[in-house]
VEXKE-525837 format. One record per residue: residue number from 1; residue in one letter; z, y, x of N, C-alpha, C, O, CB in turn. Coordinates in pm, 1 decimal. Glycine has a CB too. Example, Ala and Ser with C-alpha at 12.3 -4.5 7.8 and 13.67 -1.06 7.14 Angstrom:
2
seq->1 | type->a | n_z->780.0 | n_y->-569.0 | n_x->1319.0 | ca_z->780.0 | ca_y->-450.0 | ca_x->1230.0 | c_z->780.0 | c_y->-330.0 | c_x->1320.0 | o_z->846.5 | o_y->-331.9 | o_x->1423.6 | cb_z->904.6 | cb_y->-447.3 | cb_x->1130.8;
seq->2 | type->s | n_z->708.0 | n_y->-225.0 | n_x->1285.0 | ca_z->714.0 | ca_y->-106.0 | ca_x->1367.0 | c_z->787.0 | c_y->3.0 | c_x->1290.0 | o_z->803.9 | o_y->113.8 | o_x->1340.9 | cb_z->572.5 | cb_y->-59.8 | cb_x->1408.4;
//
This chain:
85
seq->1 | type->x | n_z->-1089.1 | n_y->-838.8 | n_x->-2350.2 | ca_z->-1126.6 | ca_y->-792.8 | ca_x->-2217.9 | c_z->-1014.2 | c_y->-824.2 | c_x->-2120.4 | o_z->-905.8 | o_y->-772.5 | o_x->-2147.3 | cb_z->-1158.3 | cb_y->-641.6 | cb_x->-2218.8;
seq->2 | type->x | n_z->-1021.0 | n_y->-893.4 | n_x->-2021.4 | ca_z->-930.8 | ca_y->-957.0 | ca_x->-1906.7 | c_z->-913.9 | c_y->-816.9 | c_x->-1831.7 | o_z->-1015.7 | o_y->-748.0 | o_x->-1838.3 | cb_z->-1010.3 | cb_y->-1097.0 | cb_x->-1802.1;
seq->3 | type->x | n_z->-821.9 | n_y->-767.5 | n_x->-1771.3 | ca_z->-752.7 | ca_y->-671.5 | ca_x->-1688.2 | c_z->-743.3 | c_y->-733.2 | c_x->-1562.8 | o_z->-666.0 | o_y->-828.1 | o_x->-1549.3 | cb_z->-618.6 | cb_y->-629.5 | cb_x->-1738.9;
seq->4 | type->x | n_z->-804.8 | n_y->-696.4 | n_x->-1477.9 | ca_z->-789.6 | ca_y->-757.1 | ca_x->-1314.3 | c_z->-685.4 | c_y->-663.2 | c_x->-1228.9 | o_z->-691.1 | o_y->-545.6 | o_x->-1193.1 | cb_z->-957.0 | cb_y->-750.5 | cb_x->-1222.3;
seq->5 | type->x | n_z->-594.3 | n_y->-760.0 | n_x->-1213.3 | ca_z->-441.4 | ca_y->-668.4 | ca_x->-1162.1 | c_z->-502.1 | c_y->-692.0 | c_x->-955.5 | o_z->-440.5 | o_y->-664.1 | o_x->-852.6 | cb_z->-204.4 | cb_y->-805.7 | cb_x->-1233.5;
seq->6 | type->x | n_z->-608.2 | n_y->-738.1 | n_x->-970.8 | ca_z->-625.5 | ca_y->-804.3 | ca_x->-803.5 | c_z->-651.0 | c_y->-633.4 | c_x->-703.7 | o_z->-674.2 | o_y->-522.2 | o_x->-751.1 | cb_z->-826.7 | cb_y->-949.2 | cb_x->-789.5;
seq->7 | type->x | n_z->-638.8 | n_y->-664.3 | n_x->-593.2 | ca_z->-655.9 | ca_y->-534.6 | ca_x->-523.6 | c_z->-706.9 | c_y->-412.5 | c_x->-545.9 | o_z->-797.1 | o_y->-407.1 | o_x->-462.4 | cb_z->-704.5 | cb_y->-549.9 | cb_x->-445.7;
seq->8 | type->x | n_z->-707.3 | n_y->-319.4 | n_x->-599.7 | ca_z->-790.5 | ca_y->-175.0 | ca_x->-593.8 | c_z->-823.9 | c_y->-114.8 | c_x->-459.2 | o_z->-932.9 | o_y->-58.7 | o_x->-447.6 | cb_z->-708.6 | cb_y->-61.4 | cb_x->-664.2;
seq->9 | type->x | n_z->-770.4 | n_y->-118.6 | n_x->-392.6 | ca_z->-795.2 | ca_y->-73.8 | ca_x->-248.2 | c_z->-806.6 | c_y->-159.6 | c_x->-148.2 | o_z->-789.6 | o_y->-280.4 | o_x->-164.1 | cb_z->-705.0 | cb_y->2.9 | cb_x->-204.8;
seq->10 | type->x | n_z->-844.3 | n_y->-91.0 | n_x->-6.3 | ca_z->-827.2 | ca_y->-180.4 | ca_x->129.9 | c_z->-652.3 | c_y->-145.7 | c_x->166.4 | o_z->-597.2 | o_y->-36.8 | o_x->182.7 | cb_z->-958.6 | cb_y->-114.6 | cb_x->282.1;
seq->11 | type->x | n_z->-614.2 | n_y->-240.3 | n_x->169.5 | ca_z->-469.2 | ca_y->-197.5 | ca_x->217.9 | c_z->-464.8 | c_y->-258.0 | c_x->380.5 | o_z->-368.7 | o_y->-281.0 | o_x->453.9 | cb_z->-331.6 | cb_y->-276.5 | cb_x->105.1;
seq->12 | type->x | n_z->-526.5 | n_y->-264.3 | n_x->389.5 | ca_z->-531.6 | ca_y->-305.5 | ca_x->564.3 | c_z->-487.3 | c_y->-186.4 | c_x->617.8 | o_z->-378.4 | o_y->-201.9 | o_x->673.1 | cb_z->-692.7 | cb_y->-346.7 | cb_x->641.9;
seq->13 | type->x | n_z->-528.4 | n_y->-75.9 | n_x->622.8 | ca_z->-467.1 | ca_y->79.2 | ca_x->686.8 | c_z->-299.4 | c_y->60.3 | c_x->711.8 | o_z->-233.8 | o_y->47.1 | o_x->815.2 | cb_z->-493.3 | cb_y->231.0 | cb_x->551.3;
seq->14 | type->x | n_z->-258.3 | n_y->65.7 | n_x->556.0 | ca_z->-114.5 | ca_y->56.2 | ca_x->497.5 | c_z->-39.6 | c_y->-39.5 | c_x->618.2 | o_z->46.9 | o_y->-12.3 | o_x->701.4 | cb_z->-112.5 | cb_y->-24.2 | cb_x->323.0;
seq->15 | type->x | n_z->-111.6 | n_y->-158.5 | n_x->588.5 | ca_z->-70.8 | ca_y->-262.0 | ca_x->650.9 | c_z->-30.2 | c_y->-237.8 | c_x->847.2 | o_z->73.8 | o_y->-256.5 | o_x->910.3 | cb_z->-196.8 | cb_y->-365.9 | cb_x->610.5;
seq->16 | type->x | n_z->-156.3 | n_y->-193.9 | n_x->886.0 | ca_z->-119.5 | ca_y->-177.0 | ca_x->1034.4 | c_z->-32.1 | c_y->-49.9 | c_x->1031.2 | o_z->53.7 | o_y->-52.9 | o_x->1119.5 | cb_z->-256.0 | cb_y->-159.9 | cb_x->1139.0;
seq->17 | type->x | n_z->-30.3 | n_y->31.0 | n_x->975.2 | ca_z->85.9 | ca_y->136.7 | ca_x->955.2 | c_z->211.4 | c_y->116.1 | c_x->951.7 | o_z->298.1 | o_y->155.5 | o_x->1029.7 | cb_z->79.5 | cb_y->195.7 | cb_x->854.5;
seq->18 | type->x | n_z->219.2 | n_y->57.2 | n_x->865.0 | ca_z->342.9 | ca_y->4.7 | ca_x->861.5 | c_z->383.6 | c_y->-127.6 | c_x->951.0 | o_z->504.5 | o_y->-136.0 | o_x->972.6 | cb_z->361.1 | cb_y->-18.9 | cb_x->728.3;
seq->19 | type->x | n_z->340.4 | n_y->-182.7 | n_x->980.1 | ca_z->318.3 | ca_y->-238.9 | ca_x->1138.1 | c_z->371.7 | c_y->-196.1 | c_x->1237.8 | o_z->463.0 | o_y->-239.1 | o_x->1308.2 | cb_z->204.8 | cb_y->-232.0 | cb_x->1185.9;
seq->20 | type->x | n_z->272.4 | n_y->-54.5 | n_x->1242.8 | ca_z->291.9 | ca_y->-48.3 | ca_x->1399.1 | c_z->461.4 | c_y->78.0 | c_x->1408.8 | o_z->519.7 | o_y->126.3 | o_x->1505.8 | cb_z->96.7 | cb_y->40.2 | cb_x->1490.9;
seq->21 | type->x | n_z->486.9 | n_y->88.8 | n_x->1254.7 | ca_z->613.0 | ca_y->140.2 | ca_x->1265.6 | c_z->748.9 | c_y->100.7 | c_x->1271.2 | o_z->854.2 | o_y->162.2 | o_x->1288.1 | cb_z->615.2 | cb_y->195.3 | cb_x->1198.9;
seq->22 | type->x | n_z->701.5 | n_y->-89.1 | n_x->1241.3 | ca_z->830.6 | ca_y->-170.2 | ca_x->1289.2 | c_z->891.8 | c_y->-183.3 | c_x->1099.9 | o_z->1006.2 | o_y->-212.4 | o_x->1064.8 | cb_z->964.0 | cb_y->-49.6 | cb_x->1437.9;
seq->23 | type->x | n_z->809.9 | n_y->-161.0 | n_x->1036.9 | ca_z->874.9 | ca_y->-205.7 | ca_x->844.8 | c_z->802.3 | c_y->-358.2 | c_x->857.6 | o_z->688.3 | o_y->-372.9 | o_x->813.6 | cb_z->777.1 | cb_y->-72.2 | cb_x->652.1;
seq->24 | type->x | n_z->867.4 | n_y->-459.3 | n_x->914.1 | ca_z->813.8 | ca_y->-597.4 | ca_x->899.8 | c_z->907.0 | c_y->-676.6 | c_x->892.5 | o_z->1006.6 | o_y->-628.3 | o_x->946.4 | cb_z->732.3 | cb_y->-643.0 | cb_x->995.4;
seq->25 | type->x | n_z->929.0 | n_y->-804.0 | n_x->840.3 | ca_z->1003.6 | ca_y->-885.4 | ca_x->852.0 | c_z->1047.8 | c_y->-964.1 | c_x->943.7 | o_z->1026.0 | o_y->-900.5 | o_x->1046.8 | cb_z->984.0 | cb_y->-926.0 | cb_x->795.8;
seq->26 | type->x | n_z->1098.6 | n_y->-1067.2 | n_x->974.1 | ca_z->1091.0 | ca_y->-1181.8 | ca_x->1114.5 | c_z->970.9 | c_y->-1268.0 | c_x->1115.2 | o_z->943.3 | o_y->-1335.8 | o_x->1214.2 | cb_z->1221.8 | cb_y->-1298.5 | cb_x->1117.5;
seq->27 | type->x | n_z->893.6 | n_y->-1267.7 | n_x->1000.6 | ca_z->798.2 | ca_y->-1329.0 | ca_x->963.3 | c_z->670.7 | c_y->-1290.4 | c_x->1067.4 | o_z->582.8 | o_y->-1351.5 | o_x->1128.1 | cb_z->784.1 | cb_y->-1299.1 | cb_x->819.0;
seq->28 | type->x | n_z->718.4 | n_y->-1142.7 | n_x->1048.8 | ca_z->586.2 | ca_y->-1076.9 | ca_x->1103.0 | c_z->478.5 | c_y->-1007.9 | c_x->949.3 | o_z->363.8 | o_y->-964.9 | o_x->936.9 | cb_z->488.6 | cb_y->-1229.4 | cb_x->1205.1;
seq->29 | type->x | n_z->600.3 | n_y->-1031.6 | n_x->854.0 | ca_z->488.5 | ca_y->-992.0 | ca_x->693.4 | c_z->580.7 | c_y->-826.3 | c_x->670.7 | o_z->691.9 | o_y->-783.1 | o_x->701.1 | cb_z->525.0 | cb_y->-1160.1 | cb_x->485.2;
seq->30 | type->x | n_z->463.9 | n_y->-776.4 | n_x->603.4 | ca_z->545.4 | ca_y->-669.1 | ca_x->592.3 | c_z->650.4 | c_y->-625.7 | c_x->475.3 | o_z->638.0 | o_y->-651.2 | o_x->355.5 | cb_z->464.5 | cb_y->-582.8 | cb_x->604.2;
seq->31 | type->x | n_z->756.3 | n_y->-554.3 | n_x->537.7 | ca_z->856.5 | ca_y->-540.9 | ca_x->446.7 | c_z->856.2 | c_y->-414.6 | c_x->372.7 | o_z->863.4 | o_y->-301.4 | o_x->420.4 | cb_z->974.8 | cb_y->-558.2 | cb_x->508.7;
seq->32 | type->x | n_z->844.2 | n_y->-459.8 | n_x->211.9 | ca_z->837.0 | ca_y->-375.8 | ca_x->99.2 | c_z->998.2 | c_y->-282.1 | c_x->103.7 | o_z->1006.8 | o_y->-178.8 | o_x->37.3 | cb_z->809.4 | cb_y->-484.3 | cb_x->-50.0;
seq->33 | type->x | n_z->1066.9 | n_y->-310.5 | n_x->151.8 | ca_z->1184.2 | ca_y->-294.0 | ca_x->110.6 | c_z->1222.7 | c_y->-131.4 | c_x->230.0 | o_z->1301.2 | o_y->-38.4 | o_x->211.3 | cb_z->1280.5 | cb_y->-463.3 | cb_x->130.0;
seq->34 | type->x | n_z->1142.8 | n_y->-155.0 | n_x->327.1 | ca_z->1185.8 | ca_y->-81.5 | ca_x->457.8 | c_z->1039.9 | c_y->31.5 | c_x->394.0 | o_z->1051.9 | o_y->153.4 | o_x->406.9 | cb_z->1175.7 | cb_y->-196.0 | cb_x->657.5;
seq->35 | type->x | n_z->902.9 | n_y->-32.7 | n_x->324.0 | ca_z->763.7 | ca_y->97.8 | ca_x->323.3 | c_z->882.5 | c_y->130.3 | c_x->202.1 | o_z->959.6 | o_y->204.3 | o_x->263.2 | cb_z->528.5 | cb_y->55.5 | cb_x->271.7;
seq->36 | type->x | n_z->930.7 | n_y->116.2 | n_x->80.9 | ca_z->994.9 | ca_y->209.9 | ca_x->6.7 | c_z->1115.8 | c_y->289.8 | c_x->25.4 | o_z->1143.6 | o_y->373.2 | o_x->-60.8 | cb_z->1010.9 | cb_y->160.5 | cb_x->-81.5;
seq->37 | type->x | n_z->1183.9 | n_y->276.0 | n_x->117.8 | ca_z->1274.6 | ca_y->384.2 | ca_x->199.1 | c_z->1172.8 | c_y->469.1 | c_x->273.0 | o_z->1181.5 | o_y->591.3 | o_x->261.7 | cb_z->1387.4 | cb_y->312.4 | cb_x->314.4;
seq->38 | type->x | n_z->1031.2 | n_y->390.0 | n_x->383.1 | ca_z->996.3 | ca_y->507.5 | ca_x->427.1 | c_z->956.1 | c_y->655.7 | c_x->348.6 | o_z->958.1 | o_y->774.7 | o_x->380.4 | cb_z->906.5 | cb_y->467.9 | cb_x->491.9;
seq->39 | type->x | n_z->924.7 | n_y->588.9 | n_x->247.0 | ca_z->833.5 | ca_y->678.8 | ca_x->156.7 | c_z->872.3 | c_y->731.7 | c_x->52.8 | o_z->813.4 | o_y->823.5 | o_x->-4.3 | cb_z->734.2 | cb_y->625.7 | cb_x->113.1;
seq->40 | type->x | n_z->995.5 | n_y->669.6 | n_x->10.0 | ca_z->1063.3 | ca_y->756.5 | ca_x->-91.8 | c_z->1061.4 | c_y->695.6 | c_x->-195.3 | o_z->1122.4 | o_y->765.1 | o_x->-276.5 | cb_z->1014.2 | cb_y->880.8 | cb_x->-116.9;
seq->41 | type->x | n_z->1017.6 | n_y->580.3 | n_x->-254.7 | ca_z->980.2 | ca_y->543.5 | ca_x->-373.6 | c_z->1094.3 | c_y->402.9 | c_x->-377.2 | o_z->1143.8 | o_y->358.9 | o_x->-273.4 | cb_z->800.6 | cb_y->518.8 | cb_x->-384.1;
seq->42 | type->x | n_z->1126.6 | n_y->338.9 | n_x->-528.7 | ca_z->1145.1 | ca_y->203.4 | ca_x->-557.8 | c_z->1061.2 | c_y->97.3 | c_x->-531.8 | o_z->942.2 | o_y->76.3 | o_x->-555.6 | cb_z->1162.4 | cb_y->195.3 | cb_x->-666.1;
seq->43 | type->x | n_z->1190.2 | n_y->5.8 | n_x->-452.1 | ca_z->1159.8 | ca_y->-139.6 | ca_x->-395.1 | c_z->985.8 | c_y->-176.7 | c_x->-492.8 | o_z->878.0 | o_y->-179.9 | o_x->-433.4 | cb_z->1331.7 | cb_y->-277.1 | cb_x->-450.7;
seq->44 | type->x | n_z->997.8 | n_y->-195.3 | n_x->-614.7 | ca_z->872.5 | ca_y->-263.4 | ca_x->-689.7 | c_z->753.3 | c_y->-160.8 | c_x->-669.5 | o_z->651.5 | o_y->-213.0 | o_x->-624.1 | cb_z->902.5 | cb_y->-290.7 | cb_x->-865.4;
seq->45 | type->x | n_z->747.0 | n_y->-31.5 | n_x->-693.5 | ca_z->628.1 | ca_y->31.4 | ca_x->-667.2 | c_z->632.5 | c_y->-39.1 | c_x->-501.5 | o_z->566.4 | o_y->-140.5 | o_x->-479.4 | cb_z->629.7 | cb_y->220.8 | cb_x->-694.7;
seq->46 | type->x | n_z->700.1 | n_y->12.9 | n_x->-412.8 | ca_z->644.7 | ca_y->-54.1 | ca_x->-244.3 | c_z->618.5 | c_y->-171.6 | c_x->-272.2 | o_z->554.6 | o_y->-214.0 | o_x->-175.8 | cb_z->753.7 | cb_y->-63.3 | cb_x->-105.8;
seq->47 | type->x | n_z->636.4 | n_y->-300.5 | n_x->-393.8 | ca_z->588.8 | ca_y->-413.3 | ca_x->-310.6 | c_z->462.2 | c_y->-395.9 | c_x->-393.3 | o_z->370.5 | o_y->-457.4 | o_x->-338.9 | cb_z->676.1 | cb_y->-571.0 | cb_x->-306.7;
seq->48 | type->x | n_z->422.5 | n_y->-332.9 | n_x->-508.2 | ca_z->347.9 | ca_y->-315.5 | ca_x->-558.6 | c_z->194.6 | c_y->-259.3 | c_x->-448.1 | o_z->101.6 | o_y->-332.4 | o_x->-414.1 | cb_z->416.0 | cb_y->-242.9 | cb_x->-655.9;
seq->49 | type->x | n_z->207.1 | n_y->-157.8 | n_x->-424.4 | ca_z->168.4 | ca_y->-110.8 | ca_x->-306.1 | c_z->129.2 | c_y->-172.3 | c_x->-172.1 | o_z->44.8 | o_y->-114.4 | o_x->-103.6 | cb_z->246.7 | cb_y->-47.7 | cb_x->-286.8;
seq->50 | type->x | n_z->180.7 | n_y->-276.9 | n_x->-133.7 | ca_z->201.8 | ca_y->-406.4 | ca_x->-67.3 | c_z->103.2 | c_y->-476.8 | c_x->-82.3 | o_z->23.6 | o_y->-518.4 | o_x->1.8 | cb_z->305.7 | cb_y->-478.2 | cb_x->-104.5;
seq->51 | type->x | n_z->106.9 | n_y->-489.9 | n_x->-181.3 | ca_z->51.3 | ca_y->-642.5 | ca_x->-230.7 | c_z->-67.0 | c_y->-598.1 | c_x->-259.6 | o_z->-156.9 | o_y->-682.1 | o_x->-255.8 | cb_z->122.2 | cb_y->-728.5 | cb_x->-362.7;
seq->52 | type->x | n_z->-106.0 | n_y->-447.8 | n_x->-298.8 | ca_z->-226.4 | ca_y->-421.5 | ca_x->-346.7 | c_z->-273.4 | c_y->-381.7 | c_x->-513.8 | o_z->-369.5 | o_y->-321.6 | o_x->-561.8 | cb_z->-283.9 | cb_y->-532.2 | cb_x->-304.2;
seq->53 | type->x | n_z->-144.3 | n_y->-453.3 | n_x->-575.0 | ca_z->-152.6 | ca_y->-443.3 | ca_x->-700.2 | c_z->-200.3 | c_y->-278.0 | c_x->-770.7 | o_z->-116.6 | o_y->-188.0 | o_x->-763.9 | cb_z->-15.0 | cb_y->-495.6 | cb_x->-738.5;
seq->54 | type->x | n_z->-316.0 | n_y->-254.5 | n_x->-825.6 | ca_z->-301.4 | ca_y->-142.8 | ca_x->-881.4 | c_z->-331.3 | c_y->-49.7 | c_x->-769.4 | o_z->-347.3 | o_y->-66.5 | o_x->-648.5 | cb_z->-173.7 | cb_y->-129.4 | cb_x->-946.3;
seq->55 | type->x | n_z->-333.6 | n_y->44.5 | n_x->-841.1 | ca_z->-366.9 | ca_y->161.3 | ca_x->-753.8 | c_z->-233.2 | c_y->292.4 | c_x->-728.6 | o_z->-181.9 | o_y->325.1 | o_x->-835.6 | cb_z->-507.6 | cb_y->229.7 | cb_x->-834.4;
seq->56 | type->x | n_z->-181.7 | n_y->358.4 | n_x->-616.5 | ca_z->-91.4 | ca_y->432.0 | ca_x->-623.5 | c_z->-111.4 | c_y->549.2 | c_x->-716.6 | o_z->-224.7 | o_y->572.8 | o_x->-758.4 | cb_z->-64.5 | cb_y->460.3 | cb_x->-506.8;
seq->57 | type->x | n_z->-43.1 | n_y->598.9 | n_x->-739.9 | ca_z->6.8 | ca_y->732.1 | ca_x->-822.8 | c_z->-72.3 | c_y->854.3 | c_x->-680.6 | o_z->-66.0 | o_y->823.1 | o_x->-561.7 | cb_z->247.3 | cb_y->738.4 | cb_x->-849.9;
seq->58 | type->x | n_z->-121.2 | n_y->950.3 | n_x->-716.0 | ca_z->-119.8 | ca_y->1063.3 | ca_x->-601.4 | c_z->-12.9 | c_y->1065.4 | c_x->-525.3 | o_z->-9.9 | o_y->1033.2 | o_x->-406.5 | cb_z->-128.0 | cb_y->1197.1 | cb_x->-647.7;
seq->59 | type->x | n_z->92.0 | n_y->1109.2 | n_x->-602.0 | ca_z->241.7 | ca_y->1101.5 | ca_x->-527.0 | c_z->286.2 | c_y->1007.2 | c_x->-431.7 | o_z->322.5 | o_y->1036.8 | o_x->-317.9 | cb_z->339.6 | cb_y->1084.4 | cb_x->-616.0;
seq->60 | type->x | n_z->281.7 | n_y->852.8 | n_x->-496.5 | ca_z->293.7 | ca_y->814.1 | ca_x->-377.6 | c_z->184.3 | c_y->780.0 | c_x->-259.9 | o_z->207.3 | o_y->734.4 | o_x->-147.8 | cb_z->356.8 | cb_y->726.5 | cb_x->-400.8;
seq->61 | type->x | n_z->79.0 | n_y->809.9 | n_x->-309.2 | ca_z->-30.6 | ca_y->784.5 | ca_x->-158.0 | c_z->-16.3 | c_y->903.0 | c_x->-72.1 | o_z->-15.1 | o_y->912.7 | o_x->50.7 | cb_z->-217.6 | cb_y->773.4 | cb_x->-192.0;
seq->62 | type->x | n_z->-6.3 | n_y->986.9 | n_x->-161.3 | ca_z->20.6 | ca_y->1135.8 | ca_x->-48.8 | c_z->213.1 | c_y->1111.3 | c_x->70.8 | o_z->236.3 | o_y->1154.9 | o_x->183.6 | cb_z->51.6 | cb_y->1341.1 | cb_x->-220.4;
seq->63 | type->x | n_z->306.0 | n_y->1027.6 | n_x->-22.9 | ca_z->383.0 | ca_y->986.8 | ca_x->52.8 | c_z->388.1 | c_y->877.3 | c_x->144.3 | o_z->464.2 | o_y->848.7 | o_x->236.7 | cb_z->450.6 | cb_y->984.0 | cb_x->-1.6;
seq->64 | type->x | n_z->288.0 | n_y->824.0 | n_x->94.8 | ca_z->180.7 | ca_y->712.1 | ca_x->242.1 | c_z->184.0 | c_y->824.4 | c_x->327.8 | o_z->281.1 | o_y->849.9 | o_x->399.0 | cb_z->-34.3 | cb_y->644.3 | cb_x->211.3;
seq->65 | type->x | n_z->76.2 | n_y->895.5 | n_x->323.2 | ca_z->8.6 | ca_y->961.8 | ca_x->425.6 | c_z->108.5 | c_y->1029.7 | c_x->529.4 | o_z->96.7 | o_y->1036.5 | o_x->651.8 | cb_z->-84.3 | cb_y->1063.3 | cb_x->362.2;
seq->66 | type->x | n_z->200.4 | n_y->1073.5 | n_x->455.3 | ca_z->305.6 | ca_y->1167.3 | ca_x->525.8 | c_z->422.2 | c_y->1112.9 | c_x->622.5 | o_z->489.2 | o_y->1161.4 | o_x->713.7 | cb_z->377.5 | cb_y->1238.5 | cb_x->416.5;
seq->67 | type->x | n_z->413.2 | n_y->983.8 | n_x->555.2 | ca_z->533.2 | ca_y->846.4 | ca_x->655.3 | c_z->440.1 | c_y->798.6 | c_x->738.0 | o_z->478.6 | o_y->814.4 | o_x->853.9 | cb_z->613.5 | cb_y->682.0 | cb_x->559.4;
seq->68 | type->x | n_z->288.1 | n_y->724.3 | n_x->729.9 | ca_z->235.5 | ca_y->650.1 | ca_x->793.6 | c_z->162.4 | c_y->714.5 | c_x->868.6 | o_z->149.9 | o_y->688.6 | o_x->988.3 | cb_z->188.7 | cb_y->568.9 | cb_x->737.9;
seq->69 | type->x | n_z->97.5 | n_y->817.8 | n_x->802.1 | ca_z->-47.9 | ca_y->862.3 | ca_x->870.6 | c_z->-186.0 | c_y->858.4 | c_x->799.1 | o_z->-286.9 | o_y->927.7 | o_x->812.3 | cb_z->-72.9 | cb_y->773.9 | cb_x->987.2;
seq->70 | type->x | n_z->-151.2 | n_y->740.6 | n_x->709.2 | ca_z->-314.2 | ca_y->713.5 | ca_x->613.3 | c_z->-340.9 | c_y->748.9 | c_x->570.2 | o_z->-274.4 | o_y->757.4 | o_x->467.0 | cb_z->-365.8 | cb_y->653.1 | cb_x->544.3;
seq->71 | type->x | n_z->-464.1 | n_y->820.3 | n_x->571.5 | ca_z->-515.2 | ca_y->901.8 | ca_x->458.9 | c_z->-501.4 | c_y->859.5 | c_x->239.8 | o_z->-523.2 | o_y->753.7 | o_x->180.8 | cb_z->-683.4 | cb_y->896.5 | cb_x->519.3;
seq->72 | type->x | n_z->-469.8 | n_y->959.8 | n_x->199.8 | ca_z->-428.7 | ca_y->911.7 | ca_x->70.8 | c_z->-543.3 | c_y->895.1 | c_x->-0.3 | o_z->-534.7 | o_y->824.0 | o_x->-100.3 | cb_z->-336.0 | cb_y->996.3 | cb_x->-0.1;
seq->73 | type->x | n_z->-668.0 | n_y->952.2 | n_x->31.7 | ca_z->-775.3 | ca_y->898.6 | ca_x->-16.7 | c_z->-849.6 | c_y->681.2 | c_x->-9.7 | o_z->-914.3 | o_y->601.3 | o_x->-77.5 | cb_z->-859.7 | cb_y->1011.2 | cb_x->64.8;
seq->74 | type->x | n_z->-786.8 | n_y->690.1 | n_x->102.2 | ca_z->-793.6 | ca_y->586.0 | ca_x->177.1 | c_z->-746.7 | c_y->457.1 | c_x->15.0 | o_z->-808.1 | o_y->360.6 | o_x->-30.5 | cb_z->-668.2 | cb_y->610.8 | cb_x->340.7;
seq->75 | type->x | n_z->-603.1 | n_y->528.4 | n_x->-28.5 | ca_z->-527.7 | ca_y->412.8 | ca_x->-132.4 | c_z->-592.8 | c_y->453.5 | c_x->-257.8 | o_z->-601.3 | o_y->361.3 | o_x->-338.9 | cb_z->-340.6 | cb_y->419.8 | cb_x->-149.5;
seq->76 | type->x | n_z->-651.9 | n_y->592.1 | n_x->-304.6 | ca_z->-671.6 | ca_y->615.6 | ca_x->-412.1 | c_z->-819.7 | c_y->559.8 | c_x->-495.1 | o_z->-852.9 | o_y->519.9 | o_x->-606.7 | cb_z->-649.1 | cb_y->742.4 | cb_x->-401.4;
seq->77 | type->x | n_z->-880.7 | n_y->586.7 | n_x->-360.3 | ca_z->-1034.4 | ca_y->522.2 | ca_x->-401.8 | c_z->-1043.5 | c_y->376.6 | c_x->-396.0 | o_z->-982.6 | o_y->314.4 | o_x->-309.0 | cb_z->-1154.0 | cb_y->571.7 | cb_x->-301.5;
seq->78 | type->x | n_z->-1131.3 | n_y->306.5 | n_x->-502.0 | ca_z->-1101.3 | ca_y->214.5 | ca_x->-544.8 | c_z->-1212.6 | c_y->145.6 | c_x->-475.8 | o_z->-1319.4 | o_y->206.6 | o_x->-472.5 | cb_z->-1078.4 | cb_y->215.1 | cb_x->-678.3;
seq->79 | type->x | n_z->-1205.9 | n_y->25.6 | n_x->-418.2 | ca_z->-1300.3 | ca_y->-51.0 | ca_x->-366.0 | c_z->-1449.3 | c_y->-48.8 | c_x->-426.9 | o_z->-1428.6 | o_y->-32.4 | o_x->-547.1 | cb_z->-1246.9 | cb_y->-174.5 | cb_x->-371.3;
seq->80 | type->x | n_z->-1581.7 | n_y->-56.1 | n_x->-408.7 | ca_z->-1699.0 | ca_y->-84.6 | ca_x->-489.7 | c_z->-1685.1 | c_y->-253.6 | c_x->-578.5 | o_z->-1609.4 | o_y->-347.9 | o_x->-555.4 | cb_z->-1838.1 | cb_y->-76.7 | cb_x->-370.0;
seq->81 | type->x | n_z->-1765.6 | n_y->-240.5 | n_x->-656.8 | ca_z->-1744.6 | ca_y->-390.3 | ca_x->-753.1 | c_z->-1798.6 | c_y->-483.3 | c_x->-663.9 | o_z->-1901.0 | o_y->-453.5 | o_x->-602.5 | cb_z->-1833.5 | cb_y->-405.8 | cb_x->-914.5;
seq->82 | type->x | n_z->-1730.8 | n_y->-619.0 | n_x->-643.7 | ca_z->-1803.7 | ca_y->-694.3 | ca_x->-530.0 | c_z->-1786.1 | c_y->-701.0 | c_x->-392.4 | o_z->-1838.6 | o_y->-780.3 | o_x->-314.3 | cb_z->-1910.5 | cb_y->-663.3 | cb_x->-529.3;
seq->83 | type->x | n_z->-1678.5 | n_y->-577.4 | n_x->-360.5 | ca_z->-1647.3 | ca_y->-608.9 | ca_x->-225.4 | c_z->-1513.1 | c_y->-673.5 | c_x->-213.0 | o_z->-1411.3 | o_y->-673.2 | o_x->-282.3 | cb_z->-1653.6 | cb_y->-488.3 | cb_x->-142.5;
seq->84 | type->x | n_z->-1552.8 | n_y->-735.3 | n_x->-87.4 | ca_z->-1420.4 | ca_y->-848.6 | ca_x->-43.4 | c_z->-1282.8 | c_y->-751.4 | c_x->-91.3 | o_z->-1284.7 | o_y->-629.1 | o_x->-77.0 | cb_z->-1412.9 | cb_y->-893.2 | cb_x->173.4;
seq->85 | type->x | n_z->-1148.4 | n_y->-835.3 | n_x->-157.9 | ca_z->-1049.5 | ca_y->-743.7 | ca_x->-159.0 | c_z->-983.9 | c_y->-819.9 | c_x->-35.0 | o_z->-879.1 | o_y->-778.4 | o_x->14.5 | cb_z->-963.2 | cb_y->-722.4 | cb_x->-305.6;
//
């Protein structure tokens, strides 16, 4: 049985969140390094988180919510089968 590590969530929320709080690079991509200081957690869970990989822990989506604003339901619930990630 193949394990699909591809998105569990919409991270678009995450994304303009952390956006519009200035955690971005010169790129304009967002920086894992600045959402895991906001939030309390290690560099790899944030890029993890980032990238979409997996789904957060309660803990840290509830420490989403509390740095960004996003609802932690938002990271926890998992996309339907078939929708765009």
């Amino acid at each position: 049985m193949k394990v699909s590590t591809c998105m569990q969530y919409d991270r678009d929320l995450l994304h303009r969140a952390a956006r519009a709080a200035g955690d971005t690079k010169r790129d304009g991509t967002i920086n894992s390094h600045a959402v895991a200081r906001r939030i309390g957690v290690g560099p790899m869970a944030a890029w993890r988180l980032v990238q979409g990989i997996g789904r957060p822990s309660a803990t840290t989506a509830a420490a989403v919510e509390r740095a960004y604003g996003v609802p932690s339901t938002a990271l926890v619930k998992p996309l339907a089968d078939g929708a765009p990630a």
